[in-house]
N, C-alpha and C positions, 0 to 999 in steps of 0.2 A: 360649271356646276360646282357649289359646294359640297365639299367633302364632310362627313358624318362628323357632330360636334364629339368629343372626347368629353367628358363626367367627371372623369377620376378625380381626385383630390382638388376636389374646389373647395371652397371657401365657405360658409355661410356671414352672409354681413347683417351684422346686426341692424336696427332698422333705427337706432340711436344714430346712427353717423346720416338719417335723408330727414331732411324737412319738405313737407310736399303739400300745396293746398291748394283745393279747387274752387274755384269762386264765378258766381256770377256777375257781370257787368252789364246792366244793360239786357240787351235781348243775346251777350256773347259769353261763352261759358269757356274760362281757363285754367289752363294747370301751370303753380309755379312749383318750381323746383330748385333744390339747392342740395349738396351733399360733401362730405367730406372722406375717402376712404384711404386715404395717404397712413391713418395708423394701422392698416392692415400691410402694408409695406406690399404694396403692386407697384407691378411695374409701371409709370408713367404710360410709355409707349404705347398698353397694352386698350382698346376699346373700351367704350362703357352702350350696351343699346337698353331701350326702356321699353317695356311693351305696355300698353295704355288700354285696357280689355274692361269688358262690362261682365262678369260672371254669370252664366246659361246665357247668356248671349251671341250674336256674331260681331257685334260691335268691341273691336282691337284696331289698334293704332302700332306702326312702331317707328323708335324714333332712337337715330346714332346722339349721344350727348358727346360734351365737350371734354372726355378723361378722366381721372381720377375724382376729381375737384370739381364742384362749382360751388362757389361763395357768392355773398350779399352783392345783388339784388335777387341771385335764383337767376333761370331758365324760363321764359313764358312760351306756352305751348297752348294753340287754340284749339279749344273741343268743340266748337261752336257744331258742326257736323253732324254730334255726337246725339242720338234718341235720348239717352239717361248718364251723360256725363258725370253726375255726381253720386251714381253707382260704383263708377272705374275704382281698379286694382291696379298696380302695377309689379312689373315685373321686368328686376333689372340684373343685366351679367356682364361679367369684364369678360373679356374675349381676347385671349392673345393668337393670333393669326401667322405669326412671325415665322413661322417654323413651318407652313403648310396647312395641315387640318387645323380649323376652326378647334380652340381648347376654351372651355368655361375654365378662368381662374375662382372667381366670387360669386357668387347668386343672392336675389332674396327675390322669393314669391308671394304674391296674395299680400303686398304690403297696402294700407290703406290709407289713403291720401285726409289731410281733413276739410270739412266741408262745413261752411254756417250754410248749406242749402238745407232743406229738409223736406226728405222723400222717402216716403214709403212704399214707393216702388221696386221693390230689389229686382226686376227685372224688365225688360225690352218692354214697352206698352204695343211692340210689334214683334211679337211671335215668327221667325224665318223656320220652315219645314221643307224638304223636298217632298215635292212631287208625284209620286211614285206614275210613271209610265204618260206624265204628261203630254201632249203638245207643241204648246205654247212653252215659249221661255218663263213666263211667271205668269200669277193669276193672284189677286187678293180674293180670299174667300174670308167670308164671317163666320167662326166655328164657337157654338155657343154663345154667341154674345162677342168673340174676341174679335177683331182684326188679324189676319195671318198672311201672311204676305208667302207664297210656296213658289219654287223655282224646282223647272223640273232634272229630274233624276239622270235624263238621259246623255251620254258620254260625259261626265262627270259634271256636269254644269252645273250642278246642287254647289262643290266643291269650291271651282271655279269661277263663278260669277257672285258667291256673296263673297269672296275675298277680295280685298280693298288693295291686295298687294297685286292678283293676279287680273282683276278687272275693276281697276277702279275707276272705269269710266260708267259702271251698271248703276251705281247708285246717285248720280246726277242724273244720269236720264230717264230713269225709271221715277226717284223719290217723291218730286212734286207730284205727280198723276195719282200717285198711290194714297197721298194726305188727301189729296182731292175729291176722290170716292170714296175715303173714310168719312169726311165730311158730309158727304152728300147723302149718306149712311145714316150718319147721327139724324140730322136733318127731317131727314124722310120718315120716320122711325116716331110712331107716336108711348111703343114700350120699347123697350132694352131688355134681353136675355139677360145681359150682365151690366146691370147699372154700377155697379163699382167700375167695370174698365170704359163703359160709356161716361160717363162722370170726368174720367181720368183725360178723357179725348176732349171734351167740352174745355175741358180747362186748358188745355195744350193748346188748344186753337186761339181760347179769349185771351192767354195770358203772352202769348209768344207768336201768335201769327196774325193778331188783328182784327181777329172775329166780333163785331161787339157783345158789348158781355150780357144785352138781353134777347141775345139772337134766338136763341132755342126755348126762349120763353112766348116770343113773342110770333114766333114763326107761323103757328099753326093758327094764330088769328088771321092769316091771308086766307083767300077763297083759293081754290086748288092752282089754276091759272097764275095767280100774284105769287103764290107761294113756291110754287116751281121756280118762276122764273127767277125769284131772290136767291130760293138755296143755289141754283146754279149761277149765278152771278157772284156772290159770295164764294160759291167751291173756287172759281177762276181768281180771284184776288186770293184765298186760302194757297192756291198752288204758285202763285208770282209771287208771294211773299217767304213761301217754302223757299223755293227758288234762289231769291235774292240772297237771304240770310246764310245758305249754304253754299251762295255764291256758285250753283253748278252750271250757270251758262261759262265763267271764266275759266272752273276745272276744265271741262269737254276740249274747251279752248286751248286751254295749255295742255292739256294729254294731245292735243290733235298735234299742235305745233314741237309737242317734245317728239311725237313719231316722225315728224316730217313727212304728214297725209295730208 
């Protein structure tokens, strides 16, 4: 178990010494990075970890880099994973460990990476909330118009299952199914509570998972019979594409094989 980080006399680093920018590729979303903190006079030896966090969100990433230093080319780090990747913040500390308790020498928080993406989302287009006294390990409900994805409350699982450190198997297995009744959601739906976040899902779908782009125009010209069975044929290509892209059949895979189950 680690032992309580120590505070005292850290550093603040200026945010002159990181270059960091998130870029889209394709249907895959990256962070590079590059830094320099050798004129703060650390000790080599001593750690550097990043944490890669979306603000009101639960979407956090965290990642050991390479010491004091990284220079030209950068560090690439894939957020493909990631809801609102080109929301993230980060948040980096030198850590010297050498001595026993974990010590923060340097920190910077809430540094902000640059982006040519542009989004008006400053937050999750999926809302995580506990439960209160649920059941079921999770449940998507539609609250005003939003998508919300709730995990219930019961022996800390709220806690516990949306952290990616502590069960990062929940969100490969869960995630596709969940796009898949949002989908099927939009779909069905001849008004929107909240046509700003149904809007936001339309476009998530045509522009990143396939959906064609006159699908929810054209939808409702089917007779009820054709039109079911499109939107659910479509939700199943929506959720195998989910899938692929976040690659969660190979995660499962590899968490199965790192436990040796």
């Amino acid at each position: 178990m680690l032992k309580s980080l120590n505070y005292t006399n850290r550093l603040e680093i200026p945010s002159s010494l990181i270059e960091a920018k998130i870029e889209k590729i394709g249907s895959e979303w990256q962070l590079n990075i590059l830094y320099d903190f050798k004129s703060l006079e650390l000790d080599p030896n001593w750690s550097v970890v990043m944490d890669i966090f979306v603000p009101g969100t639960t979407e956090s990433r965290r990642y050991s880099l390479a010491g004091i230093a990284i220079t030209e080319p950068g560090k690439l780090f894939d957020l493909s994973d990631m809801i609102n990747p080109a929301d993230s913040k980060l948040r980096i500390k030198v850590v010297d460990s050498s001595g026993g308790p974990r010590i923060i020498k340097a920190q910077i928080d809430d540094y902000v990476p640059i982006s040519d993406v542009s989004n008006d989302n400053s937050r999750s287009l999926l809302p995580i909330k506990p439960g209160i006294g649920m059941i079921s390990p999770w449940s998507l409900k539609f609250v005003k118009g939003v998508p919300t994805l709730y995990i219930t409350d019961k022996g800390d699982l709220y806690n516990s299952l949306r952290s990616k450190v502590k069960a990062a198997w929940f969100y490969p297995v869960i995630m596709h199914d969940v796009f898949r009744q949002i989908f099927e959601w939009l779909s069905l739906l001849d008004g929107y509570e909240n046509e700003k976040v149904a809007e936001k899902w339309k476009k998530l779908f045509i522009e990143i998972y396939g959906c064609p782009g006159d699908f929810f125009e054209t939808i409702n010209d089917k007779d009820d019979i054709e039109k079911l069975e499109e939107i659910l044929s479509q939700g199943r290509l929506i959720s195998d594409e989910v899938s692929r892209q976040k690659m969660h059949v190979e995660k499962i895979i590899s968490l199965l094989e790192k436990d040796g189950d």
